[in-house]
DRENGU-795705 format. One record per residue (C-alpha): residue number from 1; x, y, z; residue in three letters. Coordinates in pm, whole numbers, plus 32768, in hexadecimal, padded with zeros to 4 digits. Layout:
DRENGU-795705
n:c1:c2:c3:res
NUM:X:Y:Z:ALA
...
END
This chain:
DRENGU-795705
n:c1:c2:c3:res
1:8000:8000:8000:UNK
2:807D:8160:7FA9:UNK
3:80F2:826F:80B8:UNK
4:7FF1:838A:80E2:UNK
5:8147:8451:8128:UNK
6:809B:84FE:822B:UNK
7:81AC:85D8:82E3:UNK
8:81B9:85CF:846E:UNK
9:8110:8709:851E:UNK
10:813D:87A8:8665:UNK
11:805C:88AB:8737:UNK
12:8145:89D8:8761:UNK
13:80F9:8B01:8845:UNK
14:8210:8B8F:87C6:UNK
15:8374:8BB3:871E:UNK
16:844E:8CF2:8771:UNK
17:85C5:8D82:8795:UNK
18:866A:8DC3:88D6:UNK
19:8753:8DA2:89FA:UNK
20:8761:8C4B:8A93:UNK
21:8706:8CAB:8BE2:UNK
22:8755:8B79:8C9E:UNK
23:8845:8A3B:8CA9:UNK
24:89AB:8A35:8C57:UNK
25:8950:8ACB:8B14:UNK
26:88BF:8C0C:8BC2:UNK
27:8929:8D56:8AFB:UNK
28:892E:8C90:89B7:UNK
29:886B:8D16:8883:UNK
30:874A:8BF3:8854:UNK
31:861F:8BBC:8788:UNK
32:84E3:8B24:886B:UNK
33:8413:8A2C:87DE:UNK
34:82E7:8A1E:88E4:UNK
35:8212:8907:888E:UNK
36:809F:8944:894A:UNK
37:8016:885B:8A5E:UNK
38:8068:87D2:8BCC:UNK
39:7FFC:86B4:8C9D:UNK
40:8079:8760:8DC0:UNK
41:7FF1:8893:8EA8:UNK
42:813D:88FB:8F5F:UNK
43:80EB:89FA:9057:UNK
44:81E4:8B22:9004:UNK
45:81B7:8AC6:8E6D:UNK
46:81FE:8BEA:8D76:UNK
47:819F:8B86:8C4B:UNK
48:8032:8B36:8C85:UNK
49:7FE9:8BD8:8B25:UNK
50:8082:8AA4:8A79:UNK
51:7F7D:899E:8B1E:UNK
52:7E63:89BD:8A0C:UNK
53:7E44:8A6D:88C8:UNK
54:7F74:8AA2:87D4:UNK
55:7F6A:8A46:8672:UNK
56:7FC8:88DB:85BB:UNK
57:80D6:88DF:84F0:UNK
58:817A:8839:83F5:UNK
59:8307:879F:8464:UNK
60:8367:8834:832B:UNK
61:82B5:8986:836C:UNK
62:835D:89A8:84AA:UNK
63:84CF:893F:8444:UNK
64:8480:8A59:8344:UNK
65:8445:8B66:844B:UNK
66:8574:8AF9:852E:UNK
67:8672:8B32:83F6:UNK
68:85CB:8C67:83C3:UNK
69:865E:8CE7:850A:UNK
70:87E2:8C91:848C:UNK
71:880D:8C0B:85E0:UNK
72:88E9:8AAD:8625:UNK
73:8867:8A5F:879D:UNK
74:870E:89EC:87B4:UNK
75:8622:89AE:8913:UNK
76:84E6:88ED:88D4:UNK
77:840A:8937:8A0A:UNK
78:82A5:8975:8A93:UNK
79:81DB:8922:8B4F:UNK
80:822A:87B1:8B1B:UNK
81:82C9:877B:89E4:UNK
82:82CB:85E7:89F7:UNK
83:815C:85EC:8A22:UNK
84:815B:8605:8897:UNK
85:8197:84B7:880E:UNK
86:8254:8580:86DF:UNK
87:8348:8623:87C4:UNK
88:845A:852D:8792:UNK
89:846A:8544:8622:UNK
90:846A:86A6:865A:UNK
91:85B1:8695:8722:UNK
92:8638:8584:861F:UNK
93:85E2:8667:851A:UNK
94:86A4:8773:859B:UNK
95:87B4:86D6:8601:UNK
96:87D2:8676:8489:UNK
97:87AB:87C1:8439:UNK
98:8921:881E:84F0:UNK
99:88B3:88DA:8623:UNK
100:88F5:88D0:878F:UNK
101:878F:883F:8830:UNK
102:8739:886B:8990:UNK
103:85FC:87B2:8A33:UNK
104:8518:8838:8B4C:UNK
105:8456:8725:8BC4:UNK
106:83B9:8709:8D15:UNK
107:8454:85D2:8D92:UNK
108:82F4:8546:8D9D:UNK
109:82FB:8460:8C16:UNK
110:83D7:83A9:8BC8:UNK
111:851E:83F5:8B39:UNK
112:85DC:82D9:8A80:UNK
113:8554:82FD:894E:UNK
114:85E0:8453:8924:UNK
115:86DB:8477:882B:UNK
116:882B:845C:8899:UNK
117:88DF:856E:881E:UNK
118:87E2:863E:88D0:UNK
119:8823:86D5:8A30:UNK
120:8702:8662:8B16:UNK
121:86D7:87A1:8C1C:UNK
122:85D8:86DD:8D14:UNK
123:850C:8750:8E3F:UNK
124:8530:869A:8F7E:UNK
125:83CD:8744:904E:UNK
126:83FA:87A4:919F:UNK
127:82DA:8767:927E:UNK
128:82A7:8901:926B:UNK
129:8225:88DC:90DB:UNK
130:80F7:87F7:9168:UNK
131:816D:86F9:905B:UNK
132:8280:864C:9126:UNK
133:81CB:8502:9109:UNK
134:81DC:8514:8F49:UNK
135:8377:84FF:8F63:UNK
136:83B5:83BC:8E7F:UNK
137:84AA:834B:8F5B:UNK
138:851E:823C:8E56:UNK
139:85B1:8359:8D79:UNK
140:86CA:83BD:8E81:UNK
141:87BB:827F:8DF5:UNK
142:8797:82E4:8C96:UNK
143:8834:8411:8CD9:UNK
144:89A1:8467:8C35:UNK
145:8A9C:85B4:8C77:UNK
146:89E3:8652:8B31:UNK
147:88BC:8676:8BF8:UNK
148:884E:876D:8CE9:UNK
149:878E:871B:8E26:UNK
150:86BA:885A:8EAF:UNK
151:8621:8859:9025:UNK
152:851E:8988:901B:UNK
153:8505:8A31:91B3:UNK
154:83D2:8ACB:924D:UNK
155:84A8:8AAA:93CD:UNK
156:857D:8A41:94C3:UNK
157:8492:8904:94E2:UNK
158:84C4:88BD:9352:UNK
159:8664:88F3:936F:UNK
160:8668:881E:947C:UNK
161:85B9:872C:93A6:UNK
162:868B:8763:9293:UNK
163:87CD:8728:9341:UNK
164:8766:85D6:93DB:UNK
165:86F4:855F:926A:UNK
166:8838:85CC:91D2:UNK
167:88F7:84F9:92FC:UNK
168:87FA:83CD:92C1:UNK
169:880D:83B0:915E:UNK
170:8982:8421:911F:UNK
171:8901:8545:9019:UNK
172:8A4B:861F:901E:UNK
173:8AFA:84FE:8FAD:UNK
174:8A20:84A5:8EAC:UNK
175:89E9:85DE:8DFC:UNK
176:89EF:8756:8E60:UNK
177:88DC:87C5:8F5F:UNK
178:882D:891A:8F14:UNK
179:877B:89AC:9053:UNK
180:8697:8AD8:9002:UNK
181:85B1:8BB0:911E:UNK
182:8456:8BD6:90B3:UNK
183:840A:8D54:9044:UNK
184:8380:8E30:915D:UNK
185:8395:8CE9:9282:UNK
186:8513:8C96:92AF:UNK
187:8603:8DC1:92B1:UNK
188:872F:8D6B:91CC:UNK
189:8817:8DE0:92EA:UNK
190:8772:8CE7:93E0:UNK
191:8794:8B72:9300:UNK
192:88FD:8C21:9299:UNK
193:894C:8C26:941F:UNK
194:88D4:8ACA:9452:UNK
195:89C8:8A42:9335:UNK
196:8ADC:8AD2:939E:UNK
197:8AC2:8A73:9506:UNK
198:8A61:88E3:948F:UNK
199:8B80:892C:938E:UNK
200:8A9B:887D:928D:UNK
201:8B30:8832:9137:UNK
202:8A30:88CB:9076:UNK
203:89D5:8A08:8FC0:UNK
204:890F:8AF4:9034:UNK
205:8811:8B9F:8F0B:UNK
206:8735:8CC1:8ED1:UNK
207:863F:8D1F:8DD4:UNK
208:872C:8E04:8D1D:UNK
209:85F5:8E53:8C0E:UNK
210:851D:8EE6:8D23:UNK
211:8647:8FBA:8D9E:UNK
212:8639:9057:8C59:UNK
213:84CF:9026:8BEE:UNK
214:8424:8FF5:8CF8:UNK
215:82FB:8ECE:8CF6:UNK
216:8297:8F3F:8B6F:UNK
217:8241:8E16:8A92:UNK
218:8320:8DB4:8979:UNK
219:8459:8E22:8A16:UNK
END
C-alpha cells in the first residue's frame, strides 16, 4: 500500500529569538520552540499560557521558521514538550539539521527515547510545586554529563529536600545539578547562603530573561 506522505505536526504556542535564560547555556543567543500542553499543575508555573491553544504545525513548517532566525543553538520547551508524541522526531530532526538542541522536560515522561545527541535539561519537583509525587523516578539512571538536572525552590523546606535527594541518588556525580529559587518566594541571596555553607557541588541559577524582561511572554 502507498504512503499518504503525511508529514508529522506539532501544536506550537510559539517559536522566538532570545537569551537562554537558564542552564549552563544561560546568556546564549537561542531560538525557543514551545510546543503547547502540560499534564502537570506545578504551583509556581510561568508559562501557564502554553497549556491549551497554540497552533498545529507542520515539522517542516517549523524547521523552516527556526532557520529563519540564523541561530545554531536550539531549546525545545513548554509546557511539556514530551506530551506530543511528535516531539522526538522534532529533536531528531533538528539534530540533523546541525544545531545545538536543548530539552526542557519536566522529569515527569519518560526520557529514553530522546535522541541522544540531545541534552535532556529535566525537572526533579520539590514537594513546594504540589507535583512532587509526578517525578518519574526511573529517568534519574538514564541520565549522562550532557544533561542538566534542575531542582526548582519555593523554601528552606524544598532545599532541604533537595539536598537529601542529591545525597540519596548521587546526582552531582551523575550530571550537573541546577538549583533555581522560585520568583517572588525564595530570595536568591538566601538558597546562595545555604550552598555555600553545605558546600554543594552545584550551580546556582536565575531567570536571567526576567532580569531583563521581566515575566513578558515570548522572551
Amino acid at each position: 500500500m502507498p504512503s499518504t506522505g503525511r508529514l508529522p505536526t506539532l501544536r506550537i504556542t510559539e517559536i522566538f529569538h532570545s537569551l537562554q535564560g537558564e542552564t549552563s547555556r544561560a546568556g546564549l543567543p537561542t531560538v525557543f520552540v514551545r510546543l503547547t500542553g502540560c499534564p502537570l499543575r506545578c504551583s509556581w508555573c510561568d508559562t501557564e499560557y502554553s497549556f491549551t491553544g497554540g497552533t498545529t504545525r507542520s515539522l517542516d513548517d517549523i524547521l523552516a521558521e527556526v532557520a529563519s532566525h540564523h541561530c545554531q543553538t536550539v531549546c525545545v520547551t513548554g509546557g511539556e514538550p514530551l506530551s506530543q508524541k511528535n516531539c522526538l522526531p522534532l529533536l531528531t530532526a533538528l539534530c540533523d539539521a546541525g544545531y545545538s538542541v536543548s530539552l526542557e522536560t519536566s522529569g515527569a515522561i519518560d526520557i529514553a527515547g530522546v535522541d541522544p545527541r540531545v541534552s535532556r535539561i529535566m525537572d526533579l519537583k520539590a514537594p513546594g510545586s504540589g507535583e512532587e509525587a509526578r517525578n518519574l523516578l526511573s529517568n534519574i539512571p538514564l541520565l549522562t554529563l550532557r544533561d542538566e538536572l534542575k531542582l526548582v525552590l519555593a523554601g528552606e523546606a524544598d532545599y532541604e529536600w533537595a539536598k537529601a535527594r542529591i545525597a540519596e541518588y548521587g546526582l552531582t556525580e551523575r550530571c550537573p545539578v541546577l538549583l533555581a529559587p522560585v520568583q517572588g518566594q525564595l530570595r536568591p541571596a538566601d538558597l546562595a547562603a545555604w550552598i555555600l555553607r553545605d558546600r554543594l557541588p552545584v550551580r546556582m541559577q536565575v531567570q536571567l530573561h526576567k532580569i531583563i524582561w521581566g515575566n513578558e511572554p515570548g522572551r
